[in-house]
C-alpha positions in Angstrom: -29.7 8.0 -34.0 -32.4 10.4 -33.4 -34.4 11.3 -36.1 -37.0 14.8 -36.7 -39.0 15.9 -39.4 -40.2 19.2 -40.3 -42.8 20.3 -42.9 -41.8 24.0 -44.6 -44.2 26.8 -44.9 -44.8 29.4 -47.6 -42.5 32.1 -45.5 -39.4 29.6 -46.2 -40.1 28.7 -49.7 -36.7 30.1 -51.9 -34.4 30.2 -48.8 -31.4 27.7 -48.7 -32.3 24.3 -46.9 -29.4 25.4 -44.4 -30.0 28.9 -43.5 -33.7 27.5 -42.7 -32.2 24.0 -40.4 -30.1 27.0 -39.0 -33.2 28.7 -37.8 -34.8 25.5 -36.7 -32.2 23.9 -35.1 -30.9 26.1 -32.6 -27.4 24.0 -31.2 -26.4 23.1 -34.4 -23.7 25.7 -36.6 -24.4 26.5 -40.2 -21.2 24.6 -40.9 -22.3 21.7 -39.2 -26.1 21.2 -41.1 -24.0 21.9 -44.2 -21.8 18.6 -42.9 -25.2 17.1 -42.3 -25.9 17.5 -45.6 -23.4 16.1 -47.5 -23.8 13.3 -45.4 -27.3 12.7 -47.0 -28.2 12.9 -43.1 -31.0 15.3 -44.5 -33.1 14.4 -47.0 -36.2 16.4 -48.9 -38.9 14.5 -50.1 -36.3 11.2 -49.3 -34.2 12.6 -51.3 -30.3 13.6 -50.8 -29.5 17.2 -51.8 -27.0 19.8 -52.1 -25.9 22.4 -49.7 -27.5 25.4 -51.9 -31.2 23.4 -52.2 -34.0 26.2 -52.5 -36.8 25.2 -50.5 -40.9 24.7 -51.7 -43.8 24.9 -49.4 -44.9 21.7 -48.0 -41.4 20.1 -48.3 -40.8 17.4 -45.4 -37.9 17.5 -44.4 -35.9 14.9 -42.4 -33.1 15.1 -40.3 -31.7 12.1 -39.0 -29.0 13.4 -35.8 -26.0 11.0 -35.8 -25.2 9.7 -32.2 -22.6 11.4 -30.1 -18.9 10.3 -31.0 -17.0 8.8 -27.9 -14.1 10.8 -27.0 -11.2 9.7 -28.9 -8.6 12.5 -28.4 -6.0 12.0 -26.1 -5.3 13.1 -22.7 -2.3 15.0 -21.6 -1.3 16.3 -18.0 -1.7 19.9 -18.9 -1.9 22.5 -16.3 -5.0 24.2 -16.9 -6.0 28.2 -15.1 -8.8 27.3 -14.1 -11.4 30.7 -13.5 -14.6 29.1 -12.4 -15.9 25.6 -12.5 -19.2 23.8 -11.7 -21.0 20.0 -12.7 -22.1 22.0 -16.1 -19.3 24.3 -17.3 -16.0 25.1 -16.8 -13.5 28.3 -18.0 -10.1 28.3 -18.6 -7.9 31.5 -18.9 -6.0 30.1 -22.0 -2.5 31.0 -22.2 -0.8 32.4 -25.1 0.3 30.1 -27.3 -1.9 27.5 -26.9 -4.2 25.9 -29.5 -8.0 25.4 -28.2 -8.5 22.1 -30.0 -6.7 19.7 -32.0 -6.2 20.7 -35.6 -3.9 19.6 -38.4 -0.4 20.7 -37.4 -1.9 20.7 -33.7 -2.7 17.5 -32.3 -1.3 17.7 -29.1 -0.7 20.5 -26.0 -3.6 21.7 -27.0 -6.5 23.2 -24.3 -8.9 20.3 -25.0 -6.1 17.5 -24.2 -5.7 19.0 -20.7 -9.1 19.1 -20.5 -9.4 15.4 -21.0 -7.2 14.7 -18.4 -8.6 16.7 -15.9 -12.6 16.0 -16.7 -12.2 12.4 -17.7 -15.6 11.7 -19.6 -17.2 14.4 -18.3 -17.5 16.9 -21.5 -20.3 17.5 -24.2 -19.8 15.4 -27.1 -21.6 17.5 -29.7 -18.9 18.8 -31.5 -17.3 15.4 -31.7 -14.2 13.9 -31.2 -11.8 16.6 -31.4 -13.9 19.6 -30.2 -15.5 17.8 -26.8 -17.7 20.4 -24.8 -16.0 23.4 -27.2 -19.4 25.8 -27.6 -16.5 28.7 -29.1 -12.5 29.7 -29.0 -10.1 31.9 -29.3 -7.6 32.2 -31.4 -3.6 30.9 -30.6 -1.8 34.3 -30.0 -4.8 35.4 -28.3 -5.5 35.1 -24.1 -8.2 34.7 -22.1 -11.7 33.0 -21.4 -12.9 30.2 -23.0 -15.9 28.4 -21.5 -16.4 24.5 -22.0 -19.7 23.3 -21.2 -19.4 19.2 -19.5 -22.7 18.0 -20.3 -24.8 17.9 -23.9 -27.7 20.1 -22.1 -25.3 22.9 -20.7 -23.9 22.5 -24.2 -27.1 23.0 -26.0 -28.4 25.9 -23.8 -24.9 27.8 -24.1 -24.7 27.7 -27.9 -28.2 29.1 -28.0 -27.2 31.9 -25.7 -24.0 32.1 -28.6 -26.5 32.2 -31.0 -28.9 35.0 -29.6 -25.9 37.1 -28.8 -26.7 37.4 -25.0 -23.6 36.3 -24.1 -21.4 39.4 -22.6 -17.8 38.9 -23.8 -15.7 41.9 -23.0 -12.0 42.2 -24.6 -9.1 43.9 -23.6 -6.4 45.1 -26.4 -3.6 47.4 -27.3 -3.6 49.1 -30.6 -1.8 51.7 -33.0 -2.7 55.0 -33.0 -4.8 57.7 -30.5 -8.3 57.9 -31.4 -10.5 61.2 -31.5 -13.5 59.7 -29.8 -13.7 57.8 -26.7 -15.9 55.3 -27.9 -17.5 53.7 -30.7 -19.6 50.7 -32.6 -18.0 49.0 -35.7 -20.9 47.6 -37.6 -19.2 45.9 -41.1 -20.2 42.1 -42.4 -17.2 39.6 -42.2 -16.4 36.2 -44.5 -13.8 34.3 -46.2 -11.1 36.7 -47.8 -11.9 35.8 -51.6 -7.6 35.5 -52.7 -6.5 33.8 -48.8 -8.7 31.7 -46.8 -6.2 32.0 -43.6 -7.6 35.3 -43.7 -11.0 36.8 -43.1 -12.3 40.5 -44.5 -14.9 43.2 -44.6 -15.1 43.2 -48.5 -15.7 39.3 -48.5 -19.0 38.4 -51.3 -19.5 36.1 -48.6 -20.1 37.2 -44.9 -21.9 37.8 -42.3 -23.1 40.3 -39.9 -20.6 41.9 -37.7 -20.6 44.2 -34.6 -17.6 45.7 -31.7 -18.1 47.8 -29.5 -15.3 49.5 -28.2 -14.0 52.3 -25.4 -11.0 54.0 -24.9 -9.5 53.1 -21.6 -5.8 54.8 -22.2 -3.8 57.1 -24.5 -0.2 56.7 -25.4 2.3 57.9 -27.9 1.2 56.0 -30.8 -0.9 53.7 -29.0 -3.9 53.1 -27.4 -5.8 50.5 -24.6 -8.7 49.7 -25.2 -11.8 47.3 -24.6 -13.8 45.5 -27.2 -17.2 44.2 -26.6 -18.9 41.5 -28.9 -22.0 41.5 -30.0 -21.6 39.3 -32.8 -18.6 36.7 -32.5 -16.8 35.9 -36.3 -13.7 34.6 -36.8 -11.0 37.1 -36.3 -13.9 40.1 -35.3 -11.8 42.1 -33.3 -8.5 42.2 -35.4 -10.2 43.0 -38.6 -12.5 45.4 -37.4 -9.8 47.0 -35.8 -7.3 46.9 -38.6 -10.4 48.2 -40.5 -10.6 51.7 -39.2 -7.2 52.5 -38.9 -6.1 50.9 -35.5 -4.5 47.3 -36.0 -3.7 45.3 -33.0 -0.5 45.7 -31.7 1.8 42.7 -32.1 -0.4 41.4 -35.2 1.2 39.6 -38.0 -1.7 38.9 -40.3 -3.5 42.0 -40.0 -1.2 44.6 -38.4 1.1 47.1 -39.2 4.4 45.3 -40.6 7.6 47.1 -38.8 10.4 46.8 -36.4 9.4 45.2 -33.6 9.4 47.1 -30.1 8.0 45.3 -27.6 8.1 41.2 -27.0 4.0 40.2 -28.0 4.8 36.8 -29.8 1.5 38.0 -31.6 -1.6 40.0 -31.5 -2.0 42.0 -27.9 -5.6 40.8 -27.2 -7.7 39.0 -24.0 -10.6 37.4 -23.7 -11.3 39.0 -20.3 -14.7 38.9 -19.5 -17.4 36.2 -19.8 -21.2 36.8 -18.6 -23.8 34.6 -19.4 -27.2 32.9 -17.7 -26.2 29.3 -15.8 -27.8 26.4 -17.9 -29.3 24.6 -14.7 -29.4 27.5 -12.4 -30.6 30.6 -14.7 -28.8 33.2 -12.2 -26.5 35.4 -14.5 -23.0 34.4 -13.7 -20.0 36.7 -14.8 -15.8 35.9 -14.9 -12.9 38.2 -15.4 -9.7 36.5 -16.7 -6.9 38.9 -15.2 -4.1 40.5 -17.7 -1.5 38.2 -18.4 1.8 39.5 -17.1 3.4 40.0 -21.0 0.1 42.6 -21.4 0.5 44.2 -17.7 4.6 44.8 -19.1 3.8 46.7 -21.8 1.1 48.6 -20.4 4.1 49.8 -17.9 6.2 50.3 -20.7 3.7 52.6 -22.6 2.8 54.7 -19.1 6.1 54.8 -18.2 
């Protein structure tokens, strides 16, 4: 168990004990110092505390880092679309339809037990045993890139890069409606919606910052293709932003439009299609492109057609 200690200035006195671990700790989610926490694997003074602790100046702080978990999760034969791959990282073009890693009601078929099989031991163990080398996802319905990192250091250097927002991730999408302009920057906080936790919102008491960028690539008759970048990555950013200002993603059940279905989506019509980011060991900019699964491509031809 690794252990580090940390003495708090005047600047951080009154800010929550996790927002400032957040800062300090650059690899490690909110979520997971909170976990930390309750753990009593960080302790004030040598004392436990609560998640909502206000800190004083001249606290010590110490943070005892639990060793890495061995992989327990288990390996299935999965075939996995494989976009690039190198000793550090490796990107899958997830189908649609399949889970990124295990989760109640989803312990199996999921990306991460292919990805067992295929790497062996050879994934970050960071995120423990259910999330090995997962630095972020995507969700089920939705397609695409999702970059796995092999090693704790690639791991490390790629949630930083998360983190900073220097990573370029570039979605494609079809939604309702024609828009007026031909581009544009969405810029409202996300959290928890406050009445359903499946859900997420831009009126939630509880959020955090939020940014899309988005262009126009085509006009159709009650539709439009478009592409969304990041620059922030919450859960569900793209559909609610979307949803937000009028233009709900095609094919999506939680927050789309609710009518009679016209074309096959089996959920939201969204693709994780580009992925650009600086190589961990090599520190050359590397960038992927996930091609349109054949489902989008269909109704693209539909819509032109």
């Amino acid at each position: 168990m690794e252990i580090k200690t940390f003495i708090l200035s005047e600047q951080e006195m009154g800010q929550r004990i996790d927002k400032v671990m957040e800062s300090k700790i650059d690899e490690f989610s909110r979520n997971y110092i909170q976990k930390l926490i309750k753990e009593e694997h960080i302790l004030i003074n040598g004392k436990a505390i609560k998640v909502n602790y206000r800190c004083a100046a001249n606290d010590l702080v110490e943070l005892k880092i639990p060793d890495t978990i061995d992989l327990a999760c288990e390996a299935e034969n999965i075939p996995l679309d494989i976009i690039y791959e190198d000793e550090d990282l490796i990107i899958i073009n997830k189908p649609k339809g399949m889970v990124v890693h295990p989760a109640p009601g989803h312990y199996s078929g999921t990306m991460v037990n292919g990805l067992l099989f295929y790497c062996k031991e050879s994934l970050s163990g960071i995120n423990g045993v259910l999330r090995p080398g997962i630095v972020h996802r995507i969700d089920k319905e939705t397609t695409g890139s999702v970059m796995v990192c092999k090693n704790d250091v690639s791991h490390k250097d790629i949630a930083k890069q998360l983190k900073e927002h220097t990573i370029v991730r570039k979605y494609r999408a079809i939604v309702h409606g024609a828009f007026k302009e031909t581009e544009g920057i969405i810029d409202k906080p996300i959290g928890r919606h406050t009445t359903d936790r499946k859900k997420m919102s831009i009126h939630s008491k509880k959020f955090k910052s939020a940014i899309t960028h988005y262009k126009v690539l085509e006009i159709f008759p009650g539709y439009s293709y478009i592409e969304c970048e990041l620059e922030t990555g919450r859960t569900h950013q793209i559909r609610v932003h979307m949803a937000s200002i009028g233009h709900p993603l095609l094919g999506d059940e939680v927050y789309g439009i609710k009518e009679k279905k016209k074309f096959d989506t089996n959920g939201q019509v969204l693709h994780a299609m580009t992925l650009g980011f600086i190589h961990p060991r090599t520190k050359e900019y590397i960038e992927t492109t996930a091609p349109l699964p054949q489902y989008f491509e269909d109704i693209l031809k539909n819509l032109r057609n």
